[in-house]
C-alpha positions in Angstrom: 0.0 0.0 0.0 1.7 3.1 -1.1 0.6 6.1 1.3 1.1 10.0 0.2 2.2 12.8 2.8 -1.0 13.9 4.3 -1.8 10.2 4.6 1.7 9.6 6.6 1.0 12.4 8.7 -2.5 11.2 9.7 -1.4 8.3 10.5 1.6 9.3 12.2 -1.0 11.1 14.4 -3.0 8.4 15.3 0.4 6.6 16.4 1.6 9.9 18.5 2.4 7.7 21.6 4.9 5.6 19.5 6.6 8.9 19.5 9.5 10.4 21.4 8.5 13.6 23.7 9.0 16.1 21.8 6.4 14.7 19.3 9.2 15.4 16.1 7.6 15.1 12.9 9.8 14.8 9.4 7.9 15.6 6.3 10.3 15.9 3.4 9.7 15.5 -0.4 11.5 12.2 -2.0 13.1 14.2 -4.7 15.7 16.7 -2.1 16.7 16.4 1.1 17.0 20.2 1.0 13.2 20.7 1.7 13.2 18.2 4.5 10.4 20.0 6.9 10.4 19.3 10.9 7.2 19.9 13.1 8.3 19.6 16.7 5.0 19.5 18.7 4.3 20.6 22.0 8.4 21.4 22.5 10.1 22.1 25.6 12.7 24.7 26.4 15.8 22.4 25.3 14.3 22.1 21.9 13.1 25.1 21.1 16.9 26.1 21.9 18.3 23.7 19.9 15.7 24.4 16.9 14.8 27.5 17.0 18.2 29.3 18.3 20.4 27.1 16.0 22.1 30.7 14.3 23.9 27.8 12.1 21.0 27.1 10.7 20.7 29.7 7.2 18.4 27.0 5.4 15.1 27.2 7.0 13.1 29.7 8.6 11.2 28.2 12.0 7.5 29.6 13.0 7.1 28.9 16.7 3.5 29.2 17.5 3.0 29.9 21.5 -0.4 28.5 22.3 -2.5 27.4 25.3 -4.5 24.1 25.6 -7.5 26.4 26.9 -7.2 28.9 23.9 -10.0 28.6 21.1 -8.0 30.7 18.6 -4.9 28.6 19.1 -7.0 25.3 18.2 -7.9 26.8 14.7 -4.5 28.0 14.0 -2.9 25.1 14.9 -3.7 23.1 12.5 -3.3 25.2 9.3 0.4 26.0 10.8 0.6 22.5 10.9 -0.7 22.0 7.0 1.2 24.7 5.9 4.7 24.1 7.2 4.1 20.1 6.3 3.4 21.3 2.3 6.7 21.0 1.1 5.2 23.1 -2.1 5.2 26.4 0.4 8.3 28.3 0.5 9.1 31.6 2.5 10.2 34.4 0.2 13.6 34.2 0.7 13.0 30.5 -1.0 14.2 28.8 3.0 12.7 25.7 4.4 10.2 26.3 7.0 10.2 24.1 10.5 7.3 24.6 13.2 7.9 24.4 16.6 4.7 25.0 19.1 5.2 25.5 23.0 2.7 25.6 25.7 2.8 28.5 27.9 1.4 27.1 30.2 4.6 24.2 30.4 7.0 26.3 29.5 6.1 29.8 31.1 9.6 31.3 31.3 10.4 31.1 27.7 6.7 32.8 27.1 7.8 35.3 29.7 11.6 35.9 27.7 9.8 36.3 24.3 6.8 38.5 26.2 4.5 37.1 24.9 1.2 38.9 26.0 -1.6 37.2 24.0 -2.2 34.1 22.5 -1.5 32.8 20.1 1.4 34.4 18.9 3.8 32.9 16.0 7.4 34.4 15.8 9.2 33.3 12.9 13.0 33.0 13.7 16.0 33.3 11.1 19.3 32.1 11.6 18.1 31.9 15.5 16.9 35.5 15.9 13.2 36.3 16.0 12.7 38.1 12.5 8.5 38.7 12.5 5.5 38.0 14.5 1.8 37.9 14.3 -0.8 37.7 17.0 -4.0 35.7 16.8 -5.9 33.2 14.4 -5.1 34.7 10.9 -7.0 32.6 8.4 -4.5 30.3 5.6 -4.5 33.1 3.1 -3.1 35.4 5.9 -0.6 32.7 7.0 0.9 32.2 3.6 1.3 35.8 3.1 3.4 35.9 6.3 5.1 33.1 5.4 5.6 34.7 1.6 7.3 38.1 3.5 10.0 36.4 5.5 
């Protein structure tokens, strides 16, 4: 049975416990390593540092979407951050890669508090590990892809 990526990542999904703790996914096209795409789900502070700060990183762009189990508008953006970085077809502007990385502020209240984050959600895209851009609440997917389009 052949399977294609959404398919993969459904059932990845359904198999979440199989999974190490910081929930890492791997989408990446067969034809190029180069557009190999990570989701790290639910990521404490020692991966966001490793992901997120990595300055040696000058391939990929990383959106790091501070949410809140309790938070309606994090549920609906969730999962189109989710589609969107997994679509190996969307590229930032600059033509980078583009990893997610989501962390509860409610877990992992200091590094909420270092980035000030105020409201919820709020997505920081981060560039050679310094925050670049930001946008606070639930944009629609149109309005995502144009953020992702500007960085």
């Amino acid at each position: 049975m052949l399977f294609h990526g959404q398919q993969v990542l459904a059932l990845a999904r359904r198999h979440a416990n199989l999974v190490s703790e910081t929930k890492q996914w791997n989408i990446c096209a067969f034809h190029s390593s180069q557009w190999c795409r990570k989701q790290y789900l639910d990521a404490s502070q020692k991966t966001f540092n490793e992901v997120a700060l990595d300055e040696h990183a000058n391939d990929k762009v990383v959106l790091v979407d501070f949410y809140a189990e309790w938070c309606r508008p994090c549920k609906m953006i969730s999962p189109i951050l989710e589609k969107l970085t997994g679509d190996t077809h969307i590229k930032t502007g600059s033509g980078r890669s583009l990893d997610l990385v989501t962390v509860d502020t409610e877990k992992e209240f200091e590094l909420a508090q270092k980035y000030q984050i105020r409201s919820l959600p709020t997505v920081m895209a981060f560039k050679d590990g310094k925050p670049m851009n930001h946008f606070i609440g639930a944009l629609g997917e149109g309005d995502v892809r144009k953020f992702i389009q500007q960085l």
